[in-house]
VEXGU-626590 format. One record per atom (N, C-alpha, C, O, CB): residue number from 1; residue in one letter; atom name; x negated, y negated, z negated. Coordinates in Angstrom, 1 decimal, always signed. Atoms other than C-alpha are relative to their C-alpha. Glycine has a CB too. Layout:
! VEXGU-626590
i, aa, at, c1, c2, c3
NUM, A, CA, X, Y, Z
...
//
This chain:
! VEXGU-626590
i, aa, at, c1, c2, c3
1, X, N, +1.3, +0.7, -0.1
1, X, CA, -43.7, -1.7, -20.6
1, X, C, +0.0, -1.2, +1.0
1, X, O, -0.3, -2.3, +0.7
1, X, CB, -1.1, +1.0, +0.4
2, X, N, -0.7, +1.4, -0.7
2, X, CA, -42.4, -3.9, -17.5
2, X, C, +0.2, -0.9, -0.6
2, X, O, -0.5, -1.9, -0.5
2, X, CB, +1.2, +0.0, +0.4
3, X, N, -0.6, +0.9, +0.8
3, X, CA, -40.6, -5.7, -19.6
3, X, C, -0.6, -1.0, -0.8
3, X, O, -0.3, -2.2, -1.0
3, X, CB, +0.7, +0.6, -0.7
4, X, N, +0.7, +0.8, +1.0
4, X, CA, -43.3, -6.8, -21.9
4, X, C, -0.9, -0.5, +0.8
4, X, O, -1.1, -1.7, +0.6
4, X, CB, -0.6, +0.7, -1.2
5, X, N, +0.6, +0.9, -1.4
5, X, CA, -45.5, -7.7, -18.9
5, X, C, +0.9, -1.5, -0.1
5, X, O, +0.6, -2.5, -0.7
5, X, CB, +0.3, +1.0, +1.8
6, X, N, -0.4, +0.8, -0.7
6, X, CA, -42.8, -9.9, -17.5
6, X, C, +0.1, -1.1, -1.5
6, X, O, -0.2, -2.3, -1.4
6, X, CB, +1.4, +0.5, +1.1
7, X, N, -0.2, +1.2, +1.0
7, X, CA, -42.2, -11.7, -21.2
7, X, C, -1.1, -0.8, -0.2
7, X, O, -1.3, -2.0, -0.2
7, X, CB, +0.4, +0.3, -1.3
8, X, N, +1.2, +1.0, +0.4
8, X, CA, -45.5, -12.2, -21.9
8, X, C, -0.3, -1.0, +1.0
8, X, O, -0.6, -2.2, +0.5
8, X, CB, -1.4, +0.8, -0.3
9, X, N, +0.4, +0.8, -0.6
9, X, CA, -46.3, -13.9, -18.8
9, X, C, +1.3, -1.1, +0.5
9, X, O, +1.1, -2.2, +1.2
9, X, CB, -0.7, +0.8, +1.0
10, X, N, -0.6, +1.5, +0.1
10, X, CA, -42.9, -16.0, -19.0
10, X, C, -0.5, -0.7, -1.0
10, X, O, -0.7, -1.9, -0.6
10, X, CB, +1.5, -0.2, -0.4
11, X, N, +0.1, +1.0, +0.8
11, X, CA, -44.0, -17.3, -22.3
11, X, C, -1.4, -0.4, +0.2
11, X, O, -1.8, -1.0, -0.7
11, X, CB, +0.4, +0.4, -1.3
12, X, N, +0.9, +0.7, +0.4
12, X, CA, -47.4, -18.0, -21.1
12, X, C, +0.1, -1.2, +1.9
12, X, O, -0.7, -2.1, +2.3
12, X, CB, -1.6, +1.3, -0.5
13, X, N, -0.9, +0.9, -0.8
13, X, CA, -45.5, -19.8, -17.9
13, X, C, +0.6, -1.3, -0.7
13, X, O, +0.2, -2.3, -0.3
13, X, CB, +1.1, +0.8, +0.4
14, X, N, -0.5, +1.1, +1.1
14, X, CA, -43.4, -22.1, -20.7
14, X, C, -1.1, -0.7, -0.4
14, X, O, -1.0, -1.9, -0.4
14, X, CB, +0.5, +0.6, -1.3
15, X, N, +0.7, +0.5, +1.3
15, X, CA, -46.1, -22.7, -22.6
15, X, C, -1.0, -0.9, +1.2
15, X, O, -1.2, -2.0, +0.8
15, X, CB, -0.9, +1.4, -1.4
16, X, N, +0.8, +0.3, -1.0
16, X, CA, -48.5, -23.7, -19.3
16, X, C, +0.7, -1.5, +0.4
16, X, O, +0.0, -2.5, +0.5
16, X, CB, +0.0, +1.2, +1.3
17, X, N, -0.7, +1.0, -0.2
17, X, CA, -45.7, -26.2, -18.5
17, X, C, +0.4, -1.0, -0.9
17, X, O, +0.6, -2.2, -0.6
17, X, CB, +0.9, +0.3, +0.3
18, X, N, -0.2, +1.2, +1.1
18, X, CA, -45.0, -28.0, -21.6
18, X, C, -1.5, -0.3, +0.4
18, X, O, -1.4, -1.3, +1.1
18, X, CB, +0.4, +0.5, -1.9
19, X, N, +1.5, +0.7, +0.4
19, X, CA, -49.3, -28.6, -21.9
19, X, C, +0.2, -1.0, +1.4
19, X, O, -0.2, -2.2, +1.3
19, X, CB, -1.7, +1.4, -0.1
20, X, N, +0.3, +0.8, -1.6
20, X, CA, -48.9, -30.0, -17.7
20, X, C, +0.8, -1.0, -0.1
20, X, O, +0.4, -2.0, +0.4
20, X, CB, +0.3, +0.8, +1.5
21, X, N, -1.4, +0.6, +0.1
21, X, CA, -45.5, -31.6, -18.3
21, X, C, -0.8, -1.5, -1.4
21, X, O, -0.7, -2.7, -1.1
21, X, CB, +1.7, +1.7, -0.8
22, X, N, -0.3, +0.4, +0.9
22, X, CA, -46.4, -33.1, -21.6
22, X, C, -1.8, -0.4, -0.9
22, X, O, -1.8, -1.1, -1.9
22, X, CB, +1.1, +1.0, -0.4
23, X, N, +1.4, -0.3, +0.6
23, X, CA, -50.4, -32.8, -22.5
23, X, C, -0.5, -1.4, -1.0
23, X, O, -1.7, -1.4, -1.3
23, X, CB, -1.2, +0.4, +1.4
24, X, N, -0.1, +1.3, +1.6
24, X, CA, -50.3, -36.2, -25.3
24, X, C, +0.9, +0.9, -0.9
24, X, O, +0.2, +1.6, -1.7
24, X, CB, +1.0, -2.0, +0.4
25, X, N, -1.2, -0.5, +0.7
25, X, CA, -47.3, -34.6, -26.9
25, X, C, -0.5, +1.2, -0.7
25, X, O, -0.1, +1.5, -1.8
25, X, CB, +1.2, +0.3, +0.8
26, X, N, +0.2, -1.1, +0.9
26, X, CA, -48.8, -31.4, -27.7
26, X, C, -1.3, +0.0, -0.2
26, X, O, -1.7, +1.1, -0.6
26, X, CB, +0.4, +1.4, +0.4
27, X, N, +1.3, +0.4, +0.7
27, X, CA, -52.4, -32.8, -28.6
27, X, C, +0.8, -0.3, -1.5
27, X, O, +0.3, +0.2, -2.5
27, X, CB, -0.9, -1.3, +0.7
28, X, N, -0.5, +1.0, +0.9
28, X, CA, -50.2, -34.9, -31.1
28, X, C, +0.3, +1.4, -0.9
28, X, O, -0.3, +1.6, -2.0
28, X, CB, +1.5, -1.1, +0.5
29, X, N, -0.5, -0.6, +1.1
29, X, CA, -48.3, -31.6, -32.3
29, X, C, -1.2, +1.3, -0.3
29, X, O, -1.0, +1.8, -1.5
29, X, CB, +1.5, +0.5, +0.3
30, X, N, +0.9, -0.5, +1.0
30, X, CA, -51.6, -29.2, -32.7
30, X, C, -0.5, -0.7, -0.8
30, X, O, -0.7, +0.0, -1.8
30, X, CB, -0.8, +0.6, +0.4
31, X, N, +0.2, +1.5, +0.9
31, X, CA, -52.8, -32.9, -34.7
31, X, C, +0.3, +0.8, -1.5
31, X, O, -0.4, +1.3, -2.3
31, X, CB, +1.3, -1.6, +0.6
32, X, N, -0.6, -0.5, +0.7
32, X, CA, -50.0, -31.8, -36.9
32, X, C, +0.1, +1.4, -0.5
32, X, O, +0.6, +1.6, -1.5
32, X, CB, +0.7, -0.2, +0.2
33, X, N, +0.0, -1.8, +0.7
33, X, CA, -50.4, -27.9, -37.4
33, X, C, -1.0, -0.1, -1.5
33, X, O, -0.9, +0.7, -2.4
33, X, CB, -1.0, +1.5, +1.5
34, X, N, +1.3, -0.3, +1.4
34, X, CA, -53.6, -28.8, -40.3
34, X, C, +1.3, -0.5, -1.3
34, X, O, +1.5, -0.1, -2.4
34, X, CB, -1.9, -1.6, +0.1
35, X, N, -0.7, +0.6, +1.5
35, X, CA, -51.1, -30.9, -42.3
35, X, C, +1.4, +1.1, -0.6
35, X, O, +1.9, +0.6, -1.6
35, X, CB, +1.0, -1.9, +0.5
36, X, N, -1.0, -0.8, -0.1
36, X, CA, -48.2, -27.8, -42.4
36, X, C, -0.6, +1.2, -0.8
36, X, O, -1.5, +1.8, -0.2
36, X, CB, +0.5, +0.3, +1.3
37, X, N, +0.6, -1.2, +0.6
37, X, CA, -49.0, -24.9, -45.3
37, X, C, -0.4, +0.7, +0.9
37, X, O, -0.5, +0.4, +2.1
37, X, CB, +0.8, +0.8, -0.8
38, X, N, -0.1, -1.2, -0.3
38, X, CA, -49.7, -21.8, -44.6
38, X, C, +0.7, +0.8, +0.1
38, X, O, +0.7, +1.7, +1.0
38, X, CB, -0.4, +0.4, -0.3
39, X, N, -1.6, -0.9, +0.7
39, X, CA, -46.5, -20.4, -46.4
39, X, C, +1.1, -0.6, +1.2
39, X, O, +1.8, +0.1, +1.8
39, X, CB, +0.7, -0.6, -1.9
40, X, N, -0.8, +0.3, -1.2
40, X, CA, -44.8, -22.9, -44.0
40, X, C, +0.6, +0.6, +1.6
40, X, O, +1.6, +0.7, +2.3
40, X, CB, -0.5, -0.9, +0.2
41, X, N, +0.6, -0.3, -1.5
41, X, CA, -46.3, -21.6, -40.8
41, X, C, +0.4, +1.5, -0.4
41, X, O, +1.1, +2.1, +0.4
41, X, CB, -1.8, -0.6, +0.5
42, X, N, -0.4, -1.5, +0.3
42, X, CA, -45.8, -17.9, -42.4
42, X, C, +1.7, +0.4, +0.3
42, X, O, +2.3, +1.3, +0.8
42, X, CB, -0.3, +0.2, -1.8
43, X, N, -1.7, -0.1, -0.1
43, X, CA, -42.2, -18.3, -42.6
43, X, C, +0.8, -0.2, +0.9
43, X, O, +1.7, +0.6, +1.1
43, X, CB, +0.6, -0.8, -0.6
44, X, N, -0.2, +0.7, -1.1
44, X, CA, -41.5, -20.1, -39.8
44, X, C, -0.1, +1.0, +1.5
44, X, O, +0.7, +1.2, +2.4
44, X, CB, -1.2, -1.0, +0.0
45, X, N, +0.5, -1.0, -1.0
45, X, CA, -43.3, -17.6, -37.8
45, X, C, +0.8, +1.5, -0.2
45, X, O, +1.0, +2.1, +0.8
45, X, CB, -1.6, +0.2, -0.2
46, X, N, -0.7, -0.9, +0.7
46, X, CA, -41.5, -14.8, -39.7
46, X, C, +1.7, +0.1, +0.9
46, X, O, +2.3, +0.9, +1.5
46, X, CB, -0.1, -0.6, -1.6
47, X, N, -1.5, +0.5, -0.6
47, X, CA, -38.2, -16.4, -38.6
47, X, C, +0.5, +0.1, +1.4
47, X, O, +1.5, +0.7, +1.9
47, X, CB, +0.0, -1.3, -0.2
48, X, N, -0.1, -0.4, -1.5
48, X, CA, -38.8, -17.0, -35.0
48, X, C, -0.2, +1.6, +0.8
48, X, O, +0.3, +1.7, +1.9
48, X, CB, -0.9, -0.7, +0.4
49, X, N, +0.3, -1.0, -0.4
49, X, CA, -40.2, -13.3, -34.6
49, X, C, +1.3, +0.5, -0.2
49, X, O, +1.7, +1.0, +0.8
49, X, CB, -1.1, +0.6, -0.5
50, X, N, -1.1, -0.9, -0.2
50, X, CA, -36.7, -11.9, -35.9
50, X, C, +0.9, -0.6, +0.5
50, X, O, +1.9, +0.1, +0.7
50, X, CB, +0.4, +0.5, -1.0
51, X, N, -0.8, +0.8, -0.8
51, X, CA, -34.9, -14.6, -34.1
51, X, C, -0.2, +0.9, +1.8
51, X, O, +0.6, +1.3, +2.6
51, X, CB, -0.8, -1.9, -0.2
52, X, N, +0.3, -0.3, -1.2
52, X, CA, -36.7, -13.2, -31.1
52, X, C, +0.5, +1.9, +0.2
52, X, O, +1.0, +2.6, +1.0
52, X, CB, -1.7, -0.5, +0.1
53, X, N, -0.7, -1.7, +0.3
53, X, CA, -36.0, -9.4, -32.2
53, X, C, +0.9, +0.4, +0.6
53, X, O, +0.9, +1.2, +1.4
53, X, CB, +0.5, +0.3, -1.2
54, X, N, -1.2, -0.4, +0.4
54, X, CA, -32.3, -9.7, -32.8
54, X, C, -0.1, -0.7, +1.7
54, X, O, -0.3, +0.3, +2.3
54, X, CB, +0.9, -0.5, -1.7
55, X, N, +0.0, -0.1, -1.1
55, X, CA, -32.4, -11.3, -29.1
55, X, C, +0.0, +1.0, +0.7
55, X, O, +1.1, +1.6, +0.9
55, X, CB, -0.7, -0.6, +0.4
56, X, N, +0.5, -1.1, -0.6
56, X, CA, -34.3, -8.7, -27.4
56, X, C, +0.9, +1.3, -0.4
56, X, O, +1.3, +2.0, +0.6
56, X, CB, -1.3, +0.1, -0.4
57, X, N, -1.1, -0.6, +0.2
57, X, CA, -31.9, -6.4, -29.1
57, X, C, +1.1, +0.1, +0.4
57, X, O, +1.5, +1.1, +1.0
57, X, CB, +0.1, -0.3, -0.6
58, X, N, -1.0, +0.1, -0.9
58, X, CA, -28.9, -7.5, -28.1
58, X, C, +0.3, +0.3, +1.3
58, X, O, +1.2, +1.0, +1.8
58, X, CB, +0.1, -1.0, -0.1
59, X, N, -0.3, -0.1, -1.3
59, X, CA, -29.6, -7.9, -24.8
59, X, C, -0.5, +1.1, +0.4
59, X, O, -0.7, +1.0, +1.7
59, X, CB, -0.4, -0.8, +0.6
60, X, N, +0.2, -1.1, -0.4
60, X, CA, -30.8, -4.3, -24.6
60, X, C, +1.1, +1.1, +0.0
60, X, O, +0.9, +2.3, +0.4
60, X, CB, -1.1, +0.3, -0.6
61, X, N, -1.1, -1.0, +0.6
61, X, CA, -27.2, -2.6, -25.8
61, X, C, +0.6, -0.1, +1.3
61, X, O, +1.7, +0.5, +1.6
61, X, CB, +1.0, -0.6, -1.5
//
């Protein structure tokens, strides 16, 4: 349960820094999220979750 603490609050660390770092750039790319299916954004998302899996995995053996 540690563990999922400390990720969630790196990735909401990342994500805090790109918007401060960068806050034109990712207006621009939620802009872009309407023009991108659904199926796109399904898949996509699909992908990264077992991308993120097979990580977390690994690095637990």
């Amino acid at each position: 349960m540690k563990e999922l603490i400390i990720a969630f609050g790196l990735f909401l660390f990342i994500e805090g820094i790109l918007y401060a770092i960068f806050p034109s750039k990712m207006k621009n790319m939620l802009k872009k999220l309407n023009e991108v299916s659904d199926n796109q954004l399904r898949y996509g998302g699909l992908t990264f979750a077992i991308i993120g899996f097979l990580i977390i995995w690994y690095m637990k053996q």
